[in-house]
N, C-alpha and C positions, 0 to 999 in steps of 0.2 A: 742529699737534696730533699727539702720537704715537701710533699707535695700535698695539695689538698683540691676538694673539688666546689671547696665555698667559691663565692663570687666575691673579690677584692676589688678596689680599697673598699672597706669595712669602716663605717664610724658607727661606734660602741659608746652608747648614750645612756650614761648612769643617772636613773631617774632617782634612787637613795641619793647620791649626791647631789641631786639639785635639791631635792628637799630638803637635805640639811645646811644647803649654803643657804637658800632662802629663809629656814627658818632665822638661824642667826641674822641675816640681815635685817628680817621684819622687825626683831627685837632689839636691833640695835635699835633702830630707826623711831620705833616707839618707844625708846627710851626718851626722847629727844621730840614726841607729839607728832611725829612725821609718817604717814600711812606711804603705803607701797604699791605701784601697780606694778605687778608685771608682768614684762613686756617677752611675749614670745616670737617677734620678728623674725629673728635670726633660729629659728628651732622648725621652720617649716620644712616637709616635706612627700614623696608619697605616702608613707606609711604613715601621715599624719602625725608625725612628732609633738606639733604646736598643741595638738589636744591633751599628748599624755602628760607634756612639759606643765600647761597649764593646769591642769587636775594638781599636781604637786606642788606649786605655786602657791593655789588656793589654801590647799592642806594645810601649809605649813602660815597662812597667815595673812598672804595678799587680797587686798579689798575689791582690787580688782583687774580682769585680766587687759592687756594694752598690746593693738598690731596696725600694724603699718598699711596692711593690705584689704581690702575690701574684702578677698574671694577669700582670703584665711578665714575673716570673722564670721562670713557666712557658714563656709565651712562646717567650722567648730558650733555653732548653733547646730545645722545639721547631725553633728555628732553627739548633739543633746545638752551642750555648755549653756548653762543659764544662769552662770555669773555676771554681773557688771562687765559689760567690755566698752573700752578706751579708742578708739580712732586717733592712732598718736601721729597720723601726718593729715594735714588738711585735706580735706577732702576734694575730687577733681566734681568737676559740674555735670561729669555724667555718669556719676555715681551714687549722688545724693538720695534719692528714691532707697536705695541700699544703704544707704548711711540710717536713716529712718529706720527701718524693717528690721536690722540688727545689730546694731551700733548703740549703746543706750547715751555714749558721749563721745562728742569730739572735738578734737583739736580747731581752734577757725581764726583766720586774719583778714576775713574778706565780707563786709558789713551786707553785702549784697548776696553770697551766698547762703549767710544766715537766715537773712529773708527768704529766700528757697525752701531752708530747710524748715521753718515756720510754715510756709504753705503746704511743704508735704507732710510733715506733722499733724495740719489740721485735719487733711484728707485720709488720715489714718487713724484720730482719734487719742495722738499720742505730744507726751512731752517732751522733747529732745533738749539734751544738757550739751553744753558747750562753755567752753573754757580758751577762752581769747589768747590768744599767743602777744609776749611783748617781748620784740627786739632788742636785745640790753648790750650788742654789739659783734654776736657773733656774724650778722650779717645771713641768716638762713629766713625760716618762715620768723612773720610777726610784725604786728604795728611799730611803726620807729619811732611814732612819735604819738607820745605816752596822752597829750591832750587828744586826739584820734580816736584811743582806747576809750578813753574815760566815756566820751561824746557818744560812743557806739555802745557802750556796756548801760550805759542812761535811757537808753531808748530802746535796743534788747528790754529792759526791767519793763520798760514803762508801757510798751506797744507791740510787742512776741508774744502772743498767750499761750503759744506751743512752743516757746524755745524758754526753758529755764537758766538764765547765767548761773552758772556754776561756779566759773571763777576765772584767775589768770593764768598764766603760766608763762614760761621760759623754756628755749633751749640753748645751750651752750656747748662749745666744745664739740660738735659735728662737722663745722663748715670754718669759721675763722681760728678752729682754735683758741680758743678764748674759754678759761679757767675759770671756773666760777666762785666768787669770794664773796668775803664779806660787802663789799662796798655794791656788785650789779647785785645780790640778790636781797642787798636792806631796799633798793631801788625799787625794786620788786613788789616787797608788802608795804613801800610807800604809796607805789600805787592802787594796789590792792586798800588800800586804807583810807583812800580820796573816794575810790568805786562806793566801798561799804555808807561811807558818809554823804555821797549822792544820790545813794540809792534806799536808807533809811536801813541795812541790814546788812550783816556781816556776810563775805562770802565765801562758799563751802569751802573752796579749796584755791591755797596759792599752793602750785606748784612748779617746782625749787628745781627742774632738771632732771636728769637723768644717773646714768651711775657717776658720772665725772662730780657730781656731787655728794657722792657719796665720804669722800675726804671731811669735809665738813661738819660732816655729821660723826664721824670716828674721833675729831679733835675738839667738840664741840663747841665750833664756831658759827654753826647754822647760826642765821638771823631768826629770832622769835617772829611769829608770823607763818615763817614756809612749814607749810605739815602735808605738804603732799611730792612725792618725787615718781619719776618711771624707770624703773631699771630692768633690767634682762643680761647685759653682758656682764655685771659685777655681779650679780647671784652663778647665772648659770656657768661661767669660767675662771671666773676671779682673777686668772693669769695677769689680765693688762693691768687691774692695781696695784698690783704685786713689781710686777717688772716695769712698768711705765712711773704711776704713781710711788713708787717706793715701801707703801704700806707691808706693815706686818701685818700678815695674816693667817696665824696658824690655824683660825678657828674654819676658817672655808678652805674646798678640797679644788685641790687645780685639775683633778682628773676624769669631772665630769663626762667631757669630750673627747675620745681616744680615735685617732686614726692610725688604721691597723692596715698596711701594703706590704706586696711581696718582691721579693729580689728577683732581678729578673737575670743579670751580668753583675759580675766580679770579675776585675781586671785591674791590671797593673795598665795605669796611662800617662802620657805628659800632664802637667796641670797648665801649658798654656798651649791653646790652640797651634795650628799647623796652616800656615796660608794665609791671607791675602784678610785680616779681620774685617768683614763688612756691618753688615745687620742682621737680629738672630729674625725668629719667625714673626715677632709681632713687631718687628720695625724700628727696634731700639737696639743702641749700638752700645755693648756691653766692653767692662774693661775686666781684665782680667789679671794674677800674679802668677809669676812662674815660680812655682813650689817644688820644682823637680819632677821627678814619677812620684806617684800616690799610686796608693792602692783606694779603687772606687769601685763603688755600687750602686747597679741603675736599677731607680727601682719604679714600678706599674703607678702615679699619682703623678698629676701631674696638674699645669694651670687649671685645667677646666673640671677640677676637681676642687681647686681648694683656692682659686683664685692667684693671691700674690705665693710663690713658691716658696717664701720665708715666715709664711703667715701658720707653719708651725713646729714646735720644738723637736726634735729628738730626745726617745725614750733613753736610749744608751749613752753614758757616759763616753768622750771620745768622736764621735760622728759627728760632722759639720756637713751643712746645705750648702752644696758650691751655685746651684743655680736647677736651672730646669726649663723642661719646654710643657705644649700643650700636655701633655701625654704621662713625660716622664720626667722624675727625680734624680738628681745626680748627687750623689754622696760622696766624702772624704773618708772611708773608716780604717787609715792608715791606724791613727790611733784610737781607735774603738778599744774598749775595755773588753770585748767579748765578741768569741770570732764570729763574720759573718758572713754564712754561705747563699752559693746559689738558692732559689725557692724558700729563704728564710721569709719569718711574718714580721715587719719592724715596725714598732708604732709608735706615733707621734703624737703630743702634747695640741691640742686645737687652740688656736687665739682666735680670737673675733673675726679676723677673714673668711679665717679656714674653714670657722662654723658655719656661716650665712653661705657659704659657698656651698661644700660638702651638703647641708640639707638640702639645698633646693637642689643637689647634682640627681638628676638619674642614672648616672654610673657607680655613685656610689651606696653601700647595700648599707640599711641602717641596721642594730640591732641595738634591743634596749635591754639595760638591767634592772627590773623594776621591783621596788620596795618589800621584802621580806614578808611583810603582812597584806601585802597585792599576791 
């Protein structure tokens, strides 16, 4: 039995590897005119991950860094970040004041809140950049209708002397599902191209989405025009393009994000429950196959660690995720390539749940691998 006296589950955050997936993407992407924020949402934590994430971000090429949350971007200011930072979901009305103070751009669909952040702008002596959201049919934030935008980004130009248009933007693929192709994002710097010529001047930035748009630009079908995108889960894990999107990608490392838990039981069990099947802990009524006796392994991770309990792989060839509760892991390592005992350390492949979960978990302990020449 191994025993150790770390504190488990462990997510082990290779910050060399971020820096080498993001460099290659920045150069893909500016192969193609397309600059990169990004986006460290999903890397927050106590020991402040979203700062070390973003130092390596920058390093390796992004123009600017991009978070979801107010109190992160303060944060990271506090921690001395005095890159460009992005406000990448619109801002709530009682946050604005803080959008201002440390936010140099944000996201906005709300012509009245602009106006807000214009007044508190002036009271600060400062210029605040925004970049209009357009709904192209995902159905999440954004004007739906493109004459709306136009009318609001003409009078931002004409009568904001503290809000600088910056440009447009899009998101796709968070809420409807909705692919981003050639046909919603020509849509895109069509409109972006009505704004430049209402307004006498081209603008800064169309931006083209997030990582789900990153395909486009690997096949080079981006529409001329998009040069700006936000990404964070295609640099920092790459897994979901790989296994969702289909892309080859030998050049980026899927091992950025390791979660590392220990065995707690080994046992020979039935594989379909005993009794009366109801509902498990959160309410949902699960189906199960009977596979005979398995030999299983329960292991210390569980939902409130990493959220959906398949949101990550196993390291070992052979082990299947049968399921899970708050708490704990239930494994199949009947055929596990390699035996596994009580108090073992098993670690698992992070995908995008597991990440945004895991960091923001305070049960779980981070440790980071940080860059050779750090």
């Amino acid at each position: 039995m191994t025993l150790s006296n770390k504190n488990y589950p462990v997510l082990e955050i290779n910050l060399e590897g971020i820096y080498h997936n993001t460099k290659k993407a920045v150069e893909m992407c500016r192969e193609k005119g397309v600059e990169v924020t990004g986006v460290v949402k999903g890397t927050d934590s106590y020991e402040n991950s979203y700062f070390q994430v973003s130092k390596q971000m920058l390093r390796a090429g992004c123009t600017t860094i991009g978070d979801s949350r107010m109190n992160t971007i303060k944060r990271m200011r506090e921690l001395g970040m005095d890159a460009p930072v992005l406000l990448i979901r619109v801002p709530m009305p009682s946050e604005l004041e803080d959008v201002v103070k440390y936010a140099d751009i944000s996201l906005n669909s709300e012509i009245e809140m602009i106006k807000q952040l214009n007044e508190i702008a002036e009271k600060y002596h400062k210029q605040h950049k925004v970049i209009l959201m357009m709904d192209l049919g995902d159905l999440r934030e954004g004007y739906f209708d493109e004459n709306e935008l136009i009318k609001d980004a003409v009078l931002i130009e004409n009568e904001l002397k503290n809000i600088k248009l910056y440009g447009i933007g899009t998101n796709l693929g968070c809420f409807g599902s909705i692919k981003p192709d050639v046909t919603n994002l020509s849509r895109l710097v069509s409109i972006a191209n009505k704004i430049s010529n209402s307004i006498g001047r081209k603008l800064d930035v169309v931006s083209g989405g997030a990582t789900s748009t990153l395909p486009l630009i690997m096949d080079n079908t981006i529409p001329e025009g998009i040069n700006h995108i936000r990404v964070g889960e295609g640099i920092v894990i790459a897994r979901d393009l790989q296994d969702i999107w289909g892309l080859d990608l030998p050049m980026l490392r899927r091992d950025n994000y390791i979660l590392k838990a220990q065995v707690i039981e080994v046992k020979e069990k039935p594989s379909y429950p005993i009794g009366e099947i109801f509902v498990d802990a959160f309410g949902h009524k699960q189906t199960y196959v009977d596979k005979g006796i398995r030999k299983r392994a329960l292991v210390a991770l569980g939902k409130r660690d990493i959220g959906d309990i398949f949101s990550v792989v196993p390291c070992i060839d052979g082990v299947t995720i049968e399921g899970g509760s708050s708490d704990h892991m239930i494994l199949d390592i009947t055929d596990a390539k390699v035996e596994i005992k009580l108090g073992d350390i098993l670690q698992f492949e992070a995908c995008y749940g597991a990440m945004i979960h895991s960091t923001y978990s305070s049960s779980v302990t981070k440790e980071y691998i940080f860059p050779s020449e750090e």
